[in-house]
C-alpha positions as CSV (number, residue, x, y, z in Angstrom):
1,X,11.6,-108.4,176.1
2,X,12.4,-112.3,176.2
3,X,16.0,-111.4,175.2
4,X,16.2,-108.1,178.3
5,X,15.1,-111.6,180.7
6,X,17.8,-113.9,179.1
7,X,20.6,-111.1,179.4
8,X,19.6,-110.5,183.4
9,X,19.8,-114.3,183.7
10,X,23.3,-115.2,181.9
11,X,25.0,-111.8,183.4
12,X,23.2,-112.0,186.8
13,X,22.9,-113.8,189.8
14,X,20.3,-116.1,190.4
15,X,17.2,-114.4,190.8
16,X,13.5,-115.8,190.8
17,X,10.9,-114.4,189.1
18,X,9.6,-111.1,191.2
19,X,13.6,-109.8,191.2
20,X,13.7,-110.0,187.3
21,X,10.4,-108.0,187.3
22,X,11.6,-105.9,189.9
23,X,14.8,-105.3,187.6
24,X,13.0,-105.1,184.6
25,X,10.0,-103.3,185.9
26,X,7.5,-105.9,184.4
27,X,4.8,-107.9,186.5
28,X,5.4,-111.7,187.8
29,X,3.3,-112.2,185.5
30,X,4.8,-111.1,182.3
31,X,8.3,-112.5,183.3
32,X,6.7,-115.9,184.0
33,X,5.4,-116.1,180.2
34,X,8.8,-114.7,178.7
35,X,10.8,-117.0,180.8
36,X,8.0,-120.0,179.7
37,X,8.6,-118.8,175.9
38,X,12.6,-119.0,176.6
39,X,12.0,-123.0,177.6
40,X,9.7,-123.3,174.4
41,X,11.7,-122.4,171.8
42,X,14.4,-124.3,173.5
43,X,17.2,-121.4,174.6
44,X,16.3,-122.0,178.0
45,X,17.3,-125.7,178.9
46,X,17.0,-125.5,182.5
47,X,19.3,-124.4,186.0
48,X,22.3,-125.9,187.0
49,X,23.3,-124.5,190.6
50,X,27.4,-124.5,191.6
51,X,28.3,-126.4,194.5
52,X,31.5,-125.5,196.2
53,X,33.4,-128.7,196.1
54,X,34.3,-128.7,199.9
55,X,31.0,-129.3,200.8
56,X,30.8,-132.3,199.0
57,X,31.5,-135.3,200.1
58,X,34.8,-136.1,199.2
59,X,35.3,-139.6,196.6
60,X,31.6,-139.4,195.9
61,X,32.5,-138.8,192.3
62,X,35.6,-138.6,189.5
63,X,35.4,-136.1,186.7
64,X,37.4,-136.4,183.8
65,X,37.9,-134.3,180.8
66,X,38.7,-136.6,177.5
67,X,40.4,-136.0,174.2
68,X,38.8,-137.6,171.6
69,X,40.2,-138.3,167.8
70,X,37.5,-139.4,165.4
71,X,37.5,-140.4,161.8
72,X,35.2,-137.2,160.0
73,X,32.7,-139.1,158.1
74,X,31.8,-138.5,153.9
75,X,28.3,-137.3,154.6
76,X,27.9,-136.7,158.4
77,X,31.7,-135.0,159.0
78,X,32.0,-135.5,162.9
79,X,28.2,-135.0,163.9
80,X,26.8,-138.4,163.9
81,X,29.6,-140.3,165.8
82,X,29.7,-136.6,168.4
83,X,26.3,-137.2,168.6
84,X,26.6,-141.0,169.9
85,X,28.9,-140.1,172.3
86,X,27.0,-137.3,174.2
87,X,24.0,-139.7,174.6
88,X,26.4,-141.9,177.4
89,X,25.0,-141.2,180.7
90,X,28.7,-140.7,182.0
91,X,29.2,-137.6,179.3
92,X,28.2,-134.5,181.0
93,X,29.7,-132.1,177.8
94,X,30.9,-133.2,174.5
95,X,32.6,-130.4,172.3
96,X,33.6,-130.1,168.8
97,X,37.5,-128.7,169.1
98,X,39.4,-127.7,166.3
99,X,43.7,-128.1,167.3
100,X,45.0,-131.5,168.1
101,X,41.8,-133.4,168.9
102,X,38.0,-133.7,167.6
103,X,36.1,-134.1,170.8
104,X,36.5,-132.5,174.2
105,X,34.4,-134.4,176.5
106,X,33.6,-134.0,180.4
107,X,32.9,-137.5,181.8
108,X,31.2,-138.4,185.7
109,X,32.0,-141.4,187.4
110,X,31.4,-142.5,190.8
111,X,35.3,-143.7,190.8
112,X,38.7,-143.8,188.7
113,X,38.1,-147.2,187.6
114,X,34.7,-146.8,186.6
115,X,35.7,-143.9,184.9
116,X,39.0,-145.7,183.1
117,X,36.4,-148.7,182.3
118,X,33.7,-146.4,180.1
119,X,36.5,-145.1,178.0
120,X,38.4,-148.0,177.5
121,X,35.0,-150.4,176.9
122,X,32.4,-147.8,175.6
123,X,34.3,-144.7,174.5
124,X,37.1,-146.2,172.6
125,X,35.8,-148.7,171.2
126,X,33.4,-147.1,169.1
127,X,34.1,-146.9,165.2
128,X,35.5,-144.1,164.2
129,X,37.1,-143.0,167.3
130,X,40.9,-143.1,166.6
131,X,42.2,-142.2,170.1
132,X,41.5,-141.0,173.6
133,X,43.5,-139.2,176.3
134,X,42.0,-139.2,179.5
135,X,42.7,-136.2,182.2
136,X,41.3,-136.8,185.4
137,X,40.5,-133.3,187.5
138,X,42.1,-133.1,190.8
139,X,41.6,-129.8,191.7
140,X,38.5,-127.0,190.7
141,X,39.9,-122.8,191.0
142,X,37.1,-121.8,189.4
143,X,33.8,-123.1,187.6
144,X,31.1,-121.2,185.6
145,X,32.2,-118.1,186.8
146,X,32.6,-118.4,190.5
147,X,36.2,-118.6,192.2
148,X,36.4,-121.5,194.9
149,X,38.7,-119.4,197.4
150,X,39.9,-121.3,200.7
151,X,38.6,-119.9,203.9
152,X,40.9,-121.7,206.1
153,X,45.1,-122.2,205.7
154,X,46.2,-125.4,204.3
155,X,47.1,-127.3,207.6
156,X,50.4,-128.8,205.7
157,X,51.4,-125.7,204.7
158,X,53.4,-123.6,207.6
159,X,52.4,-119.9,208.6
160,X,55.1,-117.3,206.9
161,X,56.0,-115.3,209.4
162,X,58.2,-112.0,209.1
């Protein structure tokens, strides 16, 4: 049953708890205890809603995705120093890659500077990390799923007429 709720949640929309039953014909009831037992053995971490990015307010925050090379160490292979660098505050997401870097990591910053200033005084400067390359995102198409389409016409881009 617990895995029938967590396939309606990652497919779905969001729903709360009466839709699942609904969905599932089970009582509030039940779905409240499955969804309980998800958190408890840890596959269900919590929510994360999507914001459209227009409706934030613009320069209230820099994200950045980072390529990390690290040293593999004898014992621990990447773990240990991957592990360090997801506890930062800044690091939203730290993968292990295989290809032409170790680490993929999504950072948040309130600006470019403070941004530039963890990797080059926290990040980098950690043993074991051999490099960095820092990409700061300009523009989001899409994110977890949903498409952020424009509504309204670029105003600096003309009409096409025929």
């Amino acid at each position: 049953m617990a895995d029938e709720v967590l396939k309606l949640l990652l497919e779905g929309e969001m729903l709360d708890q009466n839709q699942i039953g609904k969905i599932l014909a089970l009582d509030e009831e039940t779905v409240e205890r499955e969804l309980a037992e998800l958190k408890r053995k840890g596959i269900l971490l919590g929510w994360r809603p999507v914001f459209h990015p227009a409706y934030l307010a613009e320069g209230d925050s820099v994200h950045a995705l980072i390529e990390v090379k690290i040293t593999p160490e004898r014992e621990g292979g990447f773990d240990r120093i991957a592990e360090r660098i997801a506890r930062f505050r800044e690091v939203e997401t730290c993968y292990l890659m295989s290809g032409a870097y170790d680490l993929h990591v999504l950072v948040h910053g309130k600006t470019l500077h403070s941004v530039a200033n963890f990797v080059a005084a926290r990040l980098s400067s950690i043993e074991g990390v051999l490099s960095t390359a820092t990409h700061f995102m300009l523009k989001v198409y899409k994110e977890q799923g949903y498409m952020f389409e424009r509504d309204q016409q670029d105003p600096d881009k003309p009409s096409v007429s025929a």
